[in-house]
Backbone as a chain_set.jsonl record, in Angstrom:
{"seq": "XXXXXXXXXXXXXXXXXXXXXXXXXXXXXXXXXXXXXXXXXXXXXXXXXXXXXXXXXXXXXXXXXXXXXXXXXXXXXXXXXXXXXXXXXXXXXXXXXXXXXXXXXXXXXXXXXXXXXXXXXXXXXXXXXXXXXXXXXXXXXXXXXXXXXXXXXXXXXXXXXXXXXXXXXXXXXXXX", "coords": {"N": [[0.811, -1.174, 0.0], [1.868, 1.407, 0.71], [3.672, 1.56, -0.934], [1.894, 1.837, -3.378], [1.051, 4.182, -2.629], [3.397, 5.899, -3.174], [3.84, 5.517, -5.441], [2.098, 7.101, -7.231], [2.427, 9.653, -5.527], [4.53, 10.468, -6.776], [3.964, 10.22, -9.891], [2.073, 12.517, -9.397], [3.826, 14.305, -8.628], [5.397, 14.624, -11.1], [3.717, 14.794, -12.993], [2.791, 17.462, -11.773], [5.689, 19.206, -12.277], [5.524, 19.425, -15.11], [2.89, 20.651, -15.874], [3.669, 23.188, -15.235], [5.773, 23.481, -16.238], [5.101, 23.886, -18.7], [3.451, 25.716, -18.854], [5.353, 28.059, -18.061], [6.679, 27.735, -20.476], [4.591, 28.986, -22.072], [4.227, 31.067, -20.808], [6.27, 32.665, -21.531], [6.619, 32.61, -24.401], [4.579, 34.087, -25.088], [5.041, 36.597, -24.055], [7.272, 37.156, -25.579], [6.036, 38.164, -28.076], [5.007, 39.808, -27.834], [6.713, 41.807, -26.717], [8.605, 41.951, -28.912], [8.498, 43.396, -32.18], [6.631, 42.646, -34.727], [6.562, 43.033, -38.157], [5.25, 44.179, -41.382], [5.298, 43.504, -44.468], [4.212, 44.69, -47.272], [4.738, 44.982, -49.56], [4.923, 42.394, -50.799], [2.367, 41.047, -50.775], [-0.349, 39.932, -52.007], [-2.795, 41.622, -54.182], [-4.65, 41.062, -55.806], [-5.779, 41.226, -59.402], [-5.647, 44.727, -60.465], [-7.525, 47.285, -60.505], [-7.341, 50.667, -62.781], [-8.783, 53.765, -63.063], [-8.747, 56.805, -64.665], [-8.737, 60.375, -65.508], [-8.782, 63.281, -66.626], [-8.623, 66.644, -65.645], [-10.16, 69.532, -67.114], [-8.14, 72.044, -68.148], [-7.407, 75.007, -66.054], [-7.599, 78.563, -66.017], [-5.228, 81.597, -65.725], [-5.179, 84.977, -65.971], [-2.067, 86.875, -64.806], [-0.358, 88.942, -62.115], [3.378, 89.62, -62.442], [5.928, 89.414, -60.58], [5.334, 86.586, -59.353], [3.748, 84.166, -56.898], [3.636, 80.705, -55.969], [1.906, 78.4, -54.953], [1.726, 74.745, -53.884], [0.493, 71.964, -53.049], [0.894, 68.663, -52.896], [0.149, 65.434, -52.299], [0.553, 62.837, -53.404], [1.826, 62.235, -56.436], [3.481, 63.351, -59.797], [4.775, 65.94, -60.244], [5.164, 68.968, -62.497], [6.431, 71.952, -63.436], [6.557, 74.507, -65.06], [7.972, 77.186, -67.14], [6.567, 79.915, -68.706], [5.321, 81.831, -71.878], [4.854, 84.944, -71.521], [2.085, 86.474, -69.165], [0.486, 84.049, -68.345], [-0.925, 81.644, -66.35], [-1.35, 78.344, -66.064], [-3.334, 75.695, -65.001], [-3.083, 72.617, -64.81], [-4.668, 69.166, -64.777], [-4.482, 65.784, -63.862], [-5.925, 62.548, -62.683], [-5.753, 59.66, -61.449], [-7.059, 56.359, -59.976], [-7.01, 54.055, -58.485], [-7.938, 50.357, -57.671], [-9.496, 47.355, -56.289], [-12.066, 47.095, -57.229], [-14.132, 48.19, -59.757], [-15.307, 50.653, -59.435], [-14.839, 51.479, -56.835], [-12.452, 52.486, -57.391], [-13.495, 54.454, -59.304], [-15.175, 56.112, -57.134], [-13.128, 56.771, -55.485], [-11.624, 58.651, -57.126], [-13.972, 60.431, -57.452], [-13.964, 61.426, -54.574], [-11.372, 62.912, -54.592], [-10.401, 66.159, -54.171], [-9.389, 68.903, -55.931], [-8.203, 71.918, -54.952], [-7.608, 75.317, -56.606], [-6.811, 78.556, -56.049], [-6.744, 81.827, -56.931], [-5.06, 84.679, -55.845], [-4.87, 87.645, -55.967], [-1.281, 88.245, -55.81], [-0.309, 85.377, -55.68], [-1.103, 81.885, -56.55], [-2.76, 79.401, -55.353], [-2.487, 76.095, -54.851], [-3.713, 72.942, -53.811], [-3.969, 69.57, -53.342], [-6.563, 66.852, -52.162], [-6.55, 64.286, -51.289], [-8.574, 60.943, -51.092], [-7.415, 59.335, -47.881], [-5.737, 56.208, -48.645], [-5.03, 52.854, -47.705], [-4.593, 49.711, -47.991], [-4.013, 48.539, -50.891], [-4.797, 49.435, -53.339], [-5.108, 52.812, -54.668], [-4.596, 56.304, -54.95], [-3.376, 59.056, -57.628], [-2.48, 62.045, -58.237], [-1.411, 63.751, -60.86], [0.68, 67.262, -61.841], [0.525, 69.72, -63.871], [2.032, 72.812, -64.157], [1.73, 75.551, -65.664], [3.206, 78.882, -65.695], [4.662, 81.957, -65.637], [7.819, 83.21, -65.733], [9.212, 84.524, -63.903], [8.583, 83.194, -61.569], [8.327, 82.568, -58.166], [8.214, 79.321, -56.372], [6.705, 77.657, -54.08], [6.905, 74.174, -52.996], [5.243, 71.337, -52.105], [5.193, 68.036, -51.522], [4.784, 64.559, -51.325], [5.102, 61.861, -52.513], [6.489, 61.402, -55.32], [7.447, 62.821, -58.778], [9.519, 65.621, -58.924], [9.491, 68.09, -61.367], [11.291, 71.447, -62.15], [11.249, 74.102, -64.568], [13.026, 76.397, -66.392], [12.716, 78.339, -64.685], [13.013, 82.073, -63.226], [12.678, 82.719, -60.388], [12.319, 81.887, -56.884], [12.616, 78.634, -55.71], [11.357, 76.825, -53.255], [11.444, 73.769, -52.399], [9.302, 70.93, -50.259], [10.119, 67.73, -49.958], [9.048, 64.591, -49.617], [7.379, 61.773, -47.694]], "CA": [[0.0, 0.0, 0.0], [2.631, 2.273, 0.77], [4.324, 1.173, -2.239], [1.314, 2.42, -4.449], [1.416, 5.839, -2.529], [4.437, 6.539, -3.174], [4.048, 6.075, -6.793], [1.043, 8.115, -7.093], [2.841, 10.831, -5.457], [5.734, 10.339, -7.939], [3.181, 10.626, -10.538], [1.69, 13.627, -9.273], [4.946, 15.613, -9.045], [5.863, 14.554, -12.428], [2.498, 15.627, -13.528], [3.176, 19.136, -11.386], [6.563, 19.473, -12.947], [5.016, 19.304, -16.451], [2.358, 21.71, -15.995], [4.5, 24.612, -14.602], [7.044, 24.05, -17.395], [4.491, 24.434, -20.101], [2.878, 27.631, -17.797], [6.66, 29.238, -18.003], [6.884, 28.434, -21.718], [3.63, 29.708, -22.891], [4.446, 32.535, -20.337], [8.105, 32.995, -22.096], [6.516, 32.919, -25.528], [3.717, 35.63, -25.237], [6.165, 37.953, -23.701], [8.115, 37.544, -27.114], [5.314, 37.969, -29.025], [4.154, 41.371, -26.622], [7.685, 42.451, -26.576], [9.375, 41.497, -30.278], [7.93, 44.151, -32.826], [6.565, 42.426, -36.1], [6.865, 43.758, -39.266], [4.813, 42.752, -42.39], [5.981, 43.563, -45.879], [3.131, 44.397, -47.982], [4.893, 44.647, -51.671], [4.749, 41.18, -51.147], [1.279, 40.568, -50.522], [-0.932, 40.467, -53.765], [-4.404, 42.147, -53.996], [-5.345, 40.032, -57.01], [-5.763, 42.175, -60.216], [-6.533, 46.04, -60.171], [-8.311, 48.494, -61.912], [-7.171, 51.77, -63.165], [-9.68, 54.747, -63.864], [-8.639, 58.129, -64.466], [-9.359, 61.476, -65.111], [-7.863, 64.515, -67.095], [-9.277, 67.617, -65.766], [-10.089, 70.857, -68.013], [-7.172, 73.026, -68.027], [-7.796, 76.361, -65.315], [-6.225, 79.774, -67.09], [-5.412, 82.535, -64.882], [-4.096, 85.569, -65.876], [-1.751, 87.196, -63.447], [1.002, 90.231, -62.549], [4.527, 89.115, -62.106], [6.149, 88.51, -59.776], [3.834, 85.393, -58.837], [4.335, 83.383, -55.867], [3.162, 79.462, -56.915], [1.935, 77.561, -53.695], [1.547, 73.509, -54.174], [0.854, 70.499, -52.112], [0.248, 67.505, -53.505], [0.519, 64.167, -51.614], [1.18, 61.834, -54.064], [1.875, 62.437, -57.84], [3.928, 63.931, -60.105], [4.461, 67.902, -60.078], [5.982, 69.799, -63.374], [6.197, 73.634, -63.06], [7.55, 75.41, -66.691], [8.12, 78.265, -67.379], [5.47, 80.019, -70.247], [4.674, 82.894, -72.16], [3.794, 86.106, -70.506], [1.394, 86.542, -67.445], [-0.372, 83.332, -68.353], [-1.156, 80.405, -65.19], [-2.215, 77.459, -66.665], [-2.878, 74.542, -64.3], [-3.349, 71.067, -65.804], [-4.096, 67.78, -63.604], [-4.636, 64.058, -64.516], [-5.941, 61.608, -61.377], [-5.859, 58.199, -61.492], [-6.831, 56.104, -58.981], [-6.29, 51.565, -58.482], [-8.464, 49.74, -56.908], [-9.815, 46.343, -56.799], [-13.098, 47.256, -58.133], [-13.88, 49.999, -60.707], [-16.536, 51.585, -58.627], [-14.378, 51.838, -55.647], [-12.16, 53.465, -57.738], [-14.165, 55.441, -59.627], [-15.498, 56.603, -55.98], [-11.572, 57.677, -54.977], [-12.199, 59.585, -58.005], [-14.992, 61.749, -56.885], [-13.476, 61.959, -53.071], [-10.488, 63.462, -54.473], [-10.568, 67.155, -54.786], [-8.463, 69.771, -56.325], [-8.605, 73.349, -55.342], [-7.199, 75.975, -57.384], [-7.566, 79.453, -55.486], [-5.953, 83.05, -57.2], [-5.668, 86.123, -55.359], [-3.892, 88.757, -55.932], [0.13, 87.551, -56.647], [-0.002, 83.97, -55.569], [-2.052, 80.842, -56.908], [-2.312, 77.786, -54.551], [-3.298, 74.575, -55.897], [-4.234, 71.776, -52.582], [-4.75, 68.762, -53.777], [-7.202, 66.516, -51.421], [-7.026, 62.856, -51.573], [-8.702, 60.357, -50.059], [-6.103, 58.159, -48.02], [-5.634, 55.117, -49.248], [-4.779, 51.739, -46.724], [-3.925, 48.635, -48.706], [-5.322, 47.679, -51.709], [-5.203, 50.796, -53.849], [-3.954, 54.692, -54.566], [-4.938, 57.682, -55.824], [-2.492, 59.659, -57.418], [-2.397, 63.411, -59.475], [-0.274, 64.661, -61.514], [-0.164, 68.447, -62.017], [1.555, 70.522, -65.051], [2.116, 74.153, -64.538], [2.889, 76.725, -66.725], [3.755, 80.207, -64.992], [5.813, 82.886, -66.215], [9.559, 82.806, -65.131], [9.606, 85.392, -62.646], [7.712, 83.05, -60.141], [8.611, 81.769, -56.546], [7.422, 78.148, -55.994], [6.202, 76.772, -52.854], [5.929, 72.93, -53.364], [5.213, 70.32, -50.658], [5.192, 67.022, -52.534], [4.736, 63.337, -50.379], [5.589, 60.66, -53.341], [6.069, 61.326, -57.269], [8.582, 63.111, -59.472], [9.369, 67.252, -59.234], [10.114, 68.909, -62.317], [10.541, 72.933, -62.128], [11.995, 73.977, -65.468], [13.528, 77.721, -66.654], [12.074, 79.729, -63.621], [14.04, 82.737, -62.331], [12.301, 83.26, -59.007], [13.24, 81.207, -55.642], [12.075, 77.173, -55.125], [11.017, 76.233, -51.602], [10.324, 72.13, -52.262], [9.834, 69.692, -49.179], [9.769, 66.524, -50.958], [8.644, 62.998, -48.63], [6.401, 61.278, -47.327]], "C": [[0.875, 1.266, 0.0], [3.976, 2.322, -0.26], [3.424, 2.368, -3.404], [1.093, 3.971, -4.013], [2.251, 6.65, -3.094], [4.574, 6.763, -4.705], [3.004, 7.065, -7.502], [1.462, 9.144, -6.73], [3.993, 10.898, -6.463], [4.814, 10.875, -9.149], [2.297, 11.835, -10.711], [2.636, 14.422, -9.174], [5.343, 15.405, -10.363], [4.863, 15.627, -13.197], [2.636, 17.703, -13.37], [4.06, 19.512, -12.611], [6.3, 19.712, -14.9], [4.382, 20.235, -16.956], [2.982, 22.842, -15.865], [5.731, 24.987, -15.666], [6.239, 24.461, -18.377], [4.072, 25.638, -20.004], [3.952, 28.16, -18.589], [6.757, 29.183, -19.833], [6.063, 29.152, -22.488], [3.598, 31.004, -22.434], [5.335, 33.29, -21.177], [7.23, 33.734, -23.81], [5.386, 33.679, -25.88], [4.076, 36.506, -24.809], [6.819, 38.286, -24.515], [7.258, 38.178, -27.743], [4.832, 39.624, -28.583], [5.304, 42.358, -27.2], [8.404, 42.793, -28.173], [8.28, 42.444, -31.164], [7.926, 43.052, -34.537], [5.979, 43.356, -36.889], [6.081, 43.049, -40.452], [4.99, 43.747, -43.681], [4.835, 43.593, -46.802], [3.444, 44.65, -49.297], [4.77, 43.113, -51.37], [2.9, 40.19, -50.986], [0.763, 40.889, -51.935], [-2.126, 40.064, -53.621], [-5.051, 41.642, -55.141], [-5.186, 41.573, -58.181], [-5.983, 43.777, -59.801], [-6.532, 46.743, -61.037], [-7.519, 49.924, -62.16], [-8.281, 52.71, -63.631], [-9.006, 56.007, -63.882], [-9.359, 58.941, -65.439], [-8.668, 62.187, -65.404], [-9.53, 66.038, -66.786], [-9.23, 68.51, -66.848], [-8.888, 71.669, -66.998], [-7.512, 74.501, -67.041], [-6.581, 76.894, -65.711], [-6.423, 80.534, -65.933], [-4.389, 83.759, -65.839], [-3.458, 86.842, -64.994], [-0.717, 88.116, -63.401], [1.878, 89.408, -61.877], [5.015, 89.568, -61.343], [4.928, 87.84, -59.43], [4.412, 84.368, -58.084], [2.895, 81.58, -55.946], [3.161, 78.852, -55.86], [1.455, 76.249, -54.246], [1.598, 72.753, -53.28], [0.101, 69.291, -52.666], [1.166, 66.054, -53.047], [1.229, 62.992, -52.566], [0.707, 62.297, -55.484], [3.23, 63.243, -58.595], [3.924, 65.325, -60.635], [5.079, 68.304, -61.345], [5.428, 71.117, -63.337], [7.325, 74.097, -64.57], [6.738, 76.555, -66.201], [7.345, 78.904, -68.929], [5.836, 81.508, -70.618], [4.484, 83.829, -71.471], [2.722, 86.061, -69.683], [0.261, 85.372, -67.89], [-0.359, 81.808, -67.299], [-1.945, 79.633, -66.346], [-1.958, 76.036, -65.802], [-3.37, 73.176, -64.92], [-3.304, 69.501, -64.739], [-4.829, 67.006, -64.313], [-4.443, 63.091, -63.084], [-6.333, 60.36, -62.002], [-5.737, 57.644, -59.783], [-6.945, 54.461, -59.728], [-7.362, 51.39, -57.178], [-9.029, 48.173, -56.973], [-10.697, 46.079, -57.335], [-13.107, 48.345, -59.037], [-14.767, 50.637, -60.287], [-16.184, 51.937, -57.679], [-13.458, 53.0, -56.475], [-12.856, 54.239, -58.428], [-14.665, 56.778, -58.244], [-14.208, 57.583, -55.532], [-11.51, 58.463, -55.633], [-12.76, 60.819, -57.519], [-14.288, 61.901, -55.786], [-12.607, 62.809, -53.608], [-10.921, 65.065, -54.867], [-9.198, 67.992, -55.007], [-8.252, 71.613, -56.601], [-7.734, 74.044, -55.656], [-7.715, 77.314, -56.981], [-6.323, 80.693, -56.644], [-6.052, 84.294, -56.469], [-4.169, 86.672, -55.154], [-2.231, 88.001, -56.982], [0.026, 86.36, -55.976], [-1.468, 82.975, -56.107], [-1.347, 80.071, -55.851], [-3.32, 76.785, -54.927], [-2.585, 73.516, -54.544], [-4.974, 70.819, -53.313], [-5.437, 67.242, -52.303], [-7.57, 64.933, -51.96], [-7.551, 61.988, -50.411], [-7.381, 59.518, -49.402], [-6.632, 56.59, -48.214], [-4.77, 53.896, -48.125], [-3.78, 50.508, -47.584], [-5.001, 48.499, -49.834], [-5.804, 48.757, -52.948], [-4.449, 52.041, -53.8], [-4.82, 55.793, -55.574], [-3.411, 58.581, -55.626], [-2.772, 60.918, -58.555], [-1.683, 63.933, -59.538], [-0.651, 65.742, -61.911], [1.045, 68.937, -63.072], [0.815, 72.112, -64.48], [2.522, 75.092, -64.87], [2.548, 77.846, -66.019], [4.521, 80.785, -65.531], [7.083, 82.769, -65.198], [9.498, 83.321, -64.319], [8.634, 84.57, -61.466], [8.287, 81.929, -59.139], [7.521, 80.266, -56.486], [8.18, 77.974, -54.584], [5.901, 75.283, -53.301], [5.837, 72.139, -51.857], [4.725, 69.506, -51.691], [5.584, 65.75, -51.393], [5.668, 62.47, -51.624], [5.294, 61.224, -54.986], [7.129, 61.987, -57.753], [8.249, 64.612, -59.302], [9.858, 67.566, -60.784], [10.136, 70.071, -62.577], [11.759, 72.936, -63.026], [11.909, 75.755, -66.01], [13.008, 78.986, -65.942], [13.459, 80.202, -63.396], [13.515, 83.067, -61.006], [12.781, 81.734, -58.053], [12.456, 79.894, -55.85], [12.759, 76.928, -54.026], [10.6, 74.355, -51.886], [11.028, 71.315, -50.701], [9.182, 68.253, -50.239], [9.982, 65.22, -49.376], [7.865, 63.209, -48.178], [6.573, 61.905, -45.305]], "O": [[0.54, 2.172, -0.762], [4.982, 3.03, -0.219], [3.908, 3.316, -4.023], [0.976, 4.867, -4.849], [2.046, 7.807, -3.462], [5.141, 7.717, -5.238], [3.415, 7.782, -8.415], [1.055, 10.049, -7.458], [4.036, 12.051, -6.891], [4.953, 12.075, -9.387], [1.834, 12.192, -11.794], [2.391, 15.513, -9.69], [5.762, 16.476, -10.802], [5.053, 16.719, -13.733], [2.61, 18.658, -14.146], [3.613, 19.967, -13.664], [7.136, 20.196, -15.663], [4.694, 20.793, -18.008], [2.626, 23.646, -16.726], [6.353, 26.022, -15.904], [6.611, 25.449, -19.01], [4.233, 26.529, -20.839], [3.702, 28.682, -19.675], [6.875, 30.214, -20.495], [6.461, 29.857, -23.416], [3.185, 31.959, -23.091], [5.122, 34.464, -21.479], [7.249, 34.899, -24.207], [5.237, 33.927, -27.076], [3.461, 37.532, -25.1], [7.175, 39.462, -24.593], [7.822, 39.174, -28.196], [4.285, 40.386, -29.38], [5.096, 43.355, -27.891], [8.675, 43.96, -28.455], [7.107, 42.246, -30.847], [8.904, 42.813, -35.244], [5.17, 44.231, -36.579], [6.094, 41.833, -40.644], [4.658, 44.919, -43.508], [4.424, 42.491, -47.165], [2.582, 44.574, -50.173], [4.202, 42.685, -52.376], [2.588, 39.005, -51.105], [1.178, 41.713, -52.751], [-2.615, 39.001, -53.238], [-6.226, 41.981, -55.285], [-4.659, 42.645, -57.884], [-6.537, 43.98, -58.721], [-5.85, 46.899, -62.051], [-6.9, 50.115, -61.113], [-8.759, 52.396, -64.721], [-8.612, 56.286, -62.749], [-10.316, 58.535, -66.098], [-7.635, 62.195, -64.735], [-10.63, 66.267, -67.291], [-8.281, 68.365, -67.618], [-8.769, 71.832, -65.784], [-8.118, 75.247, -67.812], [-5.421, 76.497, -65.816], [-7.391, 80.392, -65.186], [-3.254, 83.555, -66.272], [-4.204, 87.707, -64.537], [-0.063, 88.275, -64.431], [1.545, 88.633, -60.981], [4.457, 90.648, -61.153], [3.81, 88.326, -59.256], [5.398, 83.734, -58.46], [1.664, 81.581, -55.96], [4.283, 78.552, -55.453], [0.681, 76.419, -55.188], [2.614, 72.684, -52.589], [-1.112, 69.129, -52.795], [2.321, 65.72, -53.311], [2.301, 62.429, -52.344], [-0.442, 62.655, -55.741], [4.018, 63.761, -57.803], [3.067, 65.733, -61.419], [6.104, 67.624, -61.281], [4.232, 71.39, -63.231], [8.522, 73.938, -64.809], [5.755, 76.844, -65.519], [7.559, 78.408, -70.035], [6.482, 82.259, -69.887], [3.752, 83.559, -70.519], [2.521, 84.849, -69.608], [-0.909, 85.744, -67.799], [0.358, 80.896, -67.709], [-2.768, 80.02, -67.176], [-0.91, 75.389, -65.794], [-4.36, 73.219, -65.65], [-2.349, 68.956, -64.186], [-5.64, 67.322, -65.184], [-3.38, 62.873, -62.502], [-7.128, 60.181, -62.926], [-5.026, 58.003, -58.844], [-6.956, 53.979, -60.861], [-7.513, 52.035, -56.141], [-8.897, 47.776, -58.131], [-10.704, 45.052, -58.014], [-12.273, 49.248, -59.092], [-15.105, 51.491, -61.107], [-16.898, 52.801, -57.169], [-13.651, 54.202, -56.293], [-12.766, 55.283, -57.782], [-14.534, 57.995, -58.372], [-14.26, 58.79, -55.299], [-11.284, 59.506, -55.02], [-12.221, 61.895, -57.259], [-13.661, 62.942, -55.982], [-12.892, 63.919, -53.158], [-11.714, 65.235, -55.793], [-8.152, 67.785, -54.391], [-8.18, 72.31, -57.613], [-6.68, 73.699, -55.121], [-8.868, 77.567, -57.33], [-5.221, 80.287, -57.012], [-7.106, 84.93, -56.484], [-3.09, 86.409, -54.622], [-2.098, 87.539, -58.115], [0.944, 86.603, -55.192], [-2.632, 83.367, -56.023], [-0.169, 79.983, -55.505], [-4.521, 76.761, -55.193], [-1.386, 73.345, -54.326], [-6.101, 70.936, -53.795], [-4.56, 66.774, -51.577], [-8.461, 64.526, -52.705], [-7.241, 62.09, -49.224], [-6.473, 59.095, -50.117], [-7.711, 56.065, -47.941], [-3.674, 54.329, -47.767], [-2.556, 50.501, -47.712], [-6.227, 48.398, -49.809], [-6.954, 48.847, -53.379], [-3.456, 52.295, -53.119], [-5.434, 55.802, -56.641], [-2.681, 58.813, -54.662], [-3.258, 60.651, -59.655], [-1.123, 64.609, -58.675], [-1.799, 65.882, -62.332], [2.22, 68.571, -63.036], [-0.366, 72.451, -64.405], [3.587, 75.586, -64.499], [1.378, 77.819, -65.637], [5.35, 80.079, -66.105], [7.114, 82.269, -64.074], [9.792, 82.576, -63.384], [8.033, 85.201, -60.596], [8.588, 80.755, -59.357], [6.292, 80.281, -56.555], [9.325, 78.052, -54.14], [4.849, 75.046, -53.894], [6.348, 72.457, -50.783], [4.016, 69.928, -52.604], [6.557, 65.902, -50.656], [6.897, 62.501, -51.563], [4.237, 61.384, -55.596], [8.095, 61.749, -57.029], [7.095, 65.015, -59.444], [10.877, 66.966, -61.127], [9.177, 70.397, -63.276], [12.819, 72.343, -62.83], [10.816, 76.322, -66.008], [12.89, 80.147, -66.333], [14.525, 79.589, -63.34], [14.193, 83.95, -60.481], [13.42, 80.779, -58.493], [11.338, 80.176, -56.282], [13.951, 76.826, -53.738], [9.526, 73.863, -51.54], [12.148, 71.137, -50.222], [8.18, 68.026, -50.917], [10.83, 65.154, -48.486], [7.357, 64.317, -48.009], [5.708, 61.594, -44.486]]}, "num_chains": 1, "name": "protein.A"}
C-alpha cells in the first residue's frame, strides 16, 4: 500500500513538474510575441488584379502680374512647373486612382478634390485625396505653366518634381 502511494505521489509531481514548465513556456513565448515588434511587408502581398480609372481635368487659365508666388501640395503624384509665355497660369491635372473594383475606384475619383484658389500675386493649388490603406492609390499629376519670374512653394509626399527655366526662388519639401 505504501508502495502504491508513493508512486502516485511520484506521478503527481511529475504531472506538477510538467504543468508549470508548459505555464513558463507559454508565459516565455507571449512575452516575445508582446515584446518582439513584427513587421509585415506588404509589396509582397498580392491584392489580385486592379483596376485603373482616371481622369484629365479641363485646363484652369489665370491671368496674373509678375512677380507670382506658386503655392503647391500635392501628396502623391507627379508635379511639373515650366516656365510660359507672358502673365499666363495654366494649371493642368490628370488623377488616377487603383483599386480592386472599378466603382471603388471610380469613388476615390470623386473623393479626391483639387482646389485651385488666385488672389492677388499667388495661386495655390491643394490637392485633397482620399487616403488610401492597402489595396489601392490615388495619385495626381499636375503641369504648370507660370511665367519665369515666379517663386514656388511645393510640398510634394511621393512622385517626381520637375521645375523647369524659372528665375524666381524654389522652396520644395519633398517625402512622405
Amino acid at each position: 500500500m505504501e508502495a502504491e502511494r508513493s508512486r502516485r505521489s511520484l506521478w503527481l509531481i511529475v504531472i506538477a513538474i510538467v504543468a508549470v514548465g508548459m505555464f513558463c513556456c507559454c508565459c516565455i513565448a507571449l512575452a516575445t510575441a508582446i515584446v518582439v515588434p513584427t513587421t509585415l511587408d506588404i509589396s509582397s502581398l498580392d491584392f489580385g488584379p486592379q483596376v485603373t480609372v482616371s481622369e484629365t481635368m479641363s485646363p484652369q487659365q489665370f491671368t496674373v502680374d509678375t512677380p507670382l508666388r506658386l503655392v503647391i501640395d500635392n501628396n502623391v503624384g507627379d508635379v511639373d512647373i515650366r516656365a510660359g509665355e507672358g502673365d499666363e497660369v495654366v494649371v493642368e491635372a490628370t488623377l488616377r486612382a487603383r483599386a480592386l473594383a472599378k466603382d471603388v475606384a471610380e469613388k476615390r475619383l470623386q473623393q479626391t478634390d483639387i482646389a485651385v484658389s488666385h488672389d492677388d500675386d499667388e495661386i495655390q493649388i491643394v490637392v485633397d485625396a482620399p487616403d488610401i490603406n492597402l489595396g489601392g492609390s490615388v495619385v495626381v499629376d499636375l503641369i504648370v505653366t507660370v511665367p519665369s519670374r515666379t517663386d514656388v512653394h511645393l510640398k510634394s509626399g511621393v512622385g517626381r518634381v520637375h521645375a523647369r527655366n524659372l528665375v524666381g526662388a524654389l522652396d520644395i519639401e519633398i517625402g512622405v
